[in-house]
C-alpha positions, 0 to 999 in steps of 0.5 A: 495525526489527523491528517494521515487518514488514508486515502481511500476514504477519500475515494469512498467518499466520492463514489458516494458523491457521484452514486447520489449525482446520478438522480440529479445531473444530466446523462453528459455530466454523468459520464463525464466523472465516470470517465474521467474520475479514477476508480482506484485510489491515486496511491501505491503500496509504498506510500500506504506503508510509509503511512502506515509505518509512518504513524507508529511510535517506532520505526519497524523499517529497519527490521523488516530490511534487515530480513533476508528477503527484503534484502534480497529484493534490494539487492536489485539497483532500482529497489530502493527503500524497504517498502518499495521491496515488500511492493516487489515481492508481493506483486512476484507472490501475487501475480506468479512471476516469482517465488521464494524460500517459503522459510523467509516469507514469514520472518517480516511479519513476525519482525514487525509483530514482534516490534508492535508489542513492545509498543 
């Protein structure tokens, strides 16, 4: 399970890396990496759930596609895993491009809290 450590360490790591270069290396290598290297993780919320779910002894996917509102989501041809549903619906709630039924918003959570404590 070592290996399954996020990825954002990963960028911690190399933020501090190029902090500590900058006393060292010249004004050209300096904005060169800060050019060049990402700032943001090389990730998705899909992958850091598939991760996530991933490394948990049971598989609580199923439960959250089974909700009206993931269903709803892949309902759309081009959704086409649970993960890839909750993205959607929370790039919609975060950006304002869409609502929905406040009821059914709460019921993934509480599937997947639900199924954790059985653990």
């Amino acid at each position: 399970m070592a290996d399954k450590k996020p990825k954002l360490s990963l960028v911690i790591v190399l933020g501090a890396v190029i902090d500590s270069l900058s006393s060292a290396a010249d004004l050209d290598v300096m904005q060169f990496l800060k050019k060049f290297l990402s700032k943001n993780p090389p990730t998705s919320l899909d992958a850091v759930l598939k991760s996530m779910t991933g490394a948990l002894p049971v598989d609580i996917m199923d439960r959250i596609a089974a909700t009206s509102l993931v269903a709803e989501a892949m309902s759309n041809p081009s959704v086409r895993t649970p993960a890839n549903a909750l993205r959607i619906v929370r790039n919609n709630l975060a950006h304002g491009t869409r609502g929905y039924d406040a009821e059914n918003l709460g019921v993934p959570r509480q599937r997947s809290e639900t199924s954790l404590r059985r653990i």
